[in-house]
GUVEXTI-639259 format. One record per atom (N, C-alpha, C, O): residue in three letters; x, y, z. Coordinates in pm, whole numbers, plus 50000, padded with zeros to 5 digits. Example, Ala and Ser with C-alpha at 12.3 -4.5 7.8 and 13.67 -1.06 7.14 Angstrom:
BEGIN
ALA513194943150780/ALA512304955050780/ALA513204967050780/ALA514244966850846/SER512854977550708/SER513674989450714/SER512905000350787/SER513415011450804/
REM end
This chain:
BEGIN
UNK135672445618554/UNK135252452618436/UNK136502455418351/UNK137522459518405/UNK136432453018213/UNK137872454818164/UNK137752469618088/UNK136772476018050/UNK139072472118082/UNK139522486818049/UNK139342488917898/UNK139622481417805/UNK138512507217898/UNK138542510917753/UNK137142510417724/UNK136352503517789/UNK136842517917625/UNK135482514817577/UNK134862499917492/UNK133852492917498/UNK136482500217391/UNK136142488917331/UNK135682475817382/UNK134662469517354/UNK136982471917491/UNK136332460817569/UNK135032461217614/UNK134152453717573/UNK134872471617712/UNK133312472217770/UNK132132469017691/UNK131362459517703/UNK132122482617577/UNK131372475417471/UNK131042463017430/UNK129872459317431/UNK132392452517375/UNK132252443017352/UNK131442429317461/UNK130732420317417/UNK131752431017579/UNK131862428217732/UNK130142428417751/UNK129412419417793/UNK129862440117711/UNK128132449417727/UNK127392435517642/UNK126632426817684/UNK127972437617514/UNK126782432717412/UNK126502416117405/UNK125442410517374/UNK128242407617457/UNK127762395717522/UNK127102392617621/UNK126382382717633/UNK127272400117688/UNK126142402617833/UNK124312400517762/UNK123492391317771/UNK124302411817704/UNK122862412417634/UNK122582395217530/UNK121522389117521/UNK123682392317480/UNK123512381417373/UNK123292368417481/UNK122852358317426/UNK123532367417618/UNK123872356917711/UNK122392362617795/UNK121982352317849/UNK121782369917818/UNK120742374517863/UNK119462372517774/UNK118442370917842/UNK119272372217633/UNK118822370017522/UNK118492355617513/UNK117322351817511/UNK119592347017509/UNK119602333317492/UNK118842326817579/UNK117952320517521/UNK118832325417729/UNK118062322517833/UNK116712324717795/UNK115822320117867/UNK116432331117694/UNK115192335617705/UNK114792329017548/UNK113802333117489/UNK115402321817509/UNK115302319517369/UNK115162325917279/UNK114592321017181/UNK115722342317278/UNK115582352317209/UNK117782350817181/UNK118692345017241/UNK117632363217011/UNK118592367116988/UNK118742381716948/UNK117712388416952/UNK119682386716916/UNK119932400716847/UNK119272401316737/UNK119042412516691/UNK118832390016670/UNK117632392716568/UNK116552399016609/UNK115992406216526/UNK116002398216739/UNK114742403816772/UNK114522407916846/UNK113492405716911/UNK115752419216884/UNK116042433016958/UNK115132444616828/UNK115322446616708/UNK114412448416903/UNK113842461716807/UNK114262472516834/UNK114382479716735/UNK114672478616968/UNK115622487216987/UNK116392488317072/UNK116142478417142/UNK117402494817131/UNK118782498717188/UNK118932516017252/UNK118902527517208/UNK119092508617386/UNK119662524317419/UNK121252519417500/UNK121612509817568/UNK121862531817450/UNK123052530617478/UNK123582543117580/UNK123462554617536/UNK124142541117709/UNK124492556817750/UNK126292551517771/UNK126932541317796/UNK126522568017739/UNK128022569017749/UNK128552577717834/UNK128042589017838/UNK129652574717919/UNK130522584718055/UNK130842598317954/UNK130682610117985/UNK131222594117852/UNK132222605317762/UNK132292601017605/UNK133162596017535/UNK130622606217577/UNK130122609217463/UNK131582610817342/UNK132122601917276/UNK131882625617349/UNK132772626017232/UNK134242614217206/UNK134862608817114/UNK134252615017320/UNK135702608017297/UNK135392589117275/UNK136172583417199/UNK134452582017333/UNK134062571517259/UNK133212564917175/UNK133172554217116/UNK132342577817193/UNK131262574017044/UNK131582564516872/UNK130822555516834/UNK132272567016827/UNK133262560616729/UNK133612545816724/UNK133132537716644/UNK134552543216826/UNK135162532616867/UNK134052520816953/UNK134252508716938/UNK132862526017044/UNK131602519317060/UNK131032517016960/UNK130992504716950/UNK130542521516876/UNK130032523116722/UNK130712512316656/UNK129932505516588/UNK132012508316653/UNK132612500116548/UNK132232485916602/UNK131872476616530/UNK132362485316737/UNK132172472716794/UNK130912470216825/UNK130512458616835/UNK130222479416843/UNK128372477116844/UNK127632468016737/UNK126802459016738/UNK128612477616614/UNK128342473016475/UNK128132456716447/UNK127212450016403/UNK129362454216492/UNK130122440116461/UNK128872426316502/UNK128602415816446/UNK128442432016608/UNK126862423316660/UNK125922419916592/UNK125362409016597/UNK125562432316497/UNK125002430616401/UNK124642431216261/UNK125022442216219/UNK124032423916162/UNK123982429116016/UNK123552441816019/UNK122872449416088/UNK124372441515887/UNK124472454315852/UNK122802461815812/UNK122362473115827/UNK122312451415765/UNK120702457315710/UNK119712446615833/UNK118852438915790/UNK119962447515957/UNK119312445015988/UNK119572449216142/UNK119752441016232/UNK119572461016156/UNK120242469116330/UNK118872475116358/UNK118182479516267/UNK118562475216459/UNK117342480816585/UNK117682493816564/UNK118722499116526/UNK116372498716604/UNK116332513516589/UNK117222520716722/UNK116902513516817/UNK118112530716772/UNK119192530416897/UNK118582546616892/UNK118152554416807/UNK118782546416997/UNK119452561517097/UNK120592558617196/UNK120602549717280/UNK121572567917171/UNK122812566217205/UNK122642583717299/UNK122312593817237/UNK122882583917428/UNK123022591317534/UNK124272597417637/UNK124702591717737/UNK124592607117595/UNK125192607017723/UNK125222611617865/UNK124492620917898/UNK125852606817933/UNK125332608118075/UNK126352610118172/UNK127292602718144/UNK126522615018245/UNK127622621018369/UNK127902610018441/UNK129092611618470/UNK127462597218501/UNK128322586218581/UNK127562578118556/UNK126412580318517/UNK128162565118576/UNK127062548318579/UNK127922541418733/UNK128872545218801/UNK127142531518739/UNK127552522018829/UNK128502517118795/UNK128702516518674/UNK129652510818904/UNK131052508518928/UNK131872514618820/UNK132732507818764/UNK131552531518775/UNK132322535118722/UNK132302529718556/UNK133442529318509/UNK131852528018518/UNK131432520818356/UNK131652527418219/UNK131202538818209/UNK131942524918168/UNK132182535518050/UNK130742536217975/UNK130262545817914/UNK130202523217998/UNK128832524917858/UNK127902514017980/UNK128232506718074/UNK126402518817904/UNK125552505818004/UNK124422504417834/UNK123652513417799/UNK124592494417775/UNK123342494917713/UNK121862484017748/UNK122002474617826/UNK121092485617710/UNK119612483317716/UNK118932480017579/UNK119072486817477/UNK118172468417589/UNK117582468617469/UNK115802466017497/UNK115292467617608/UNK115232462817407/UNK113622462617391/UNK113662445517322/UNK114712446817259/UNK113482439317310/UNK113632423917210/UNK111842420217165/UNK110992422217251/UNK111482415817050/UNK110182409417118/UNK110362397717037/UNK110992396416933/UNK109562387617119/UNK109102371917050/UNK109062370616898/UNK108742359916846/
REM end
């Protein structure tokens, strides 16, 4: 897992875009996003910039962004999405 939020983030959302594809789906037709975070204040921002970058600007899924006290192997962020056909 690489270090920092940014990476992870970035790391997270190819994961989802490589999970997507298999399925012949893209980030176009994610309808929504949940996002949880180890430590809300301090990377909210910097997840946000690189979340962004995934997608147009007028065209982002509706999100809830969470935070939460631990994830698996220690993780900074785990997100989740909804996609449909």
């Amino acid at each position: 897992m690489p270090d920092g939020i940014r990476a992870q983030t970035d790391k997270t959302m190819k994961n989802l875009v490589r999970v997507l594809s298999a399925l012949d789906l893209s980030l176009a037709n994610v309808l929504s996003v949940r996002v949880f975070l180890t430590h809300f204040k301090r990377d909210y921002q910097a997840m946000n910039e690189v979340y962004a970058g995934f997608f147009a600007p007028t065209a982002r899924p509706a999100r809830t962004c969470v935070g939460v006290t631990d994830l698996v192997r220690d993780a900074l962020i785990e997100i989740d999405c909804i996609a449909r056909r």
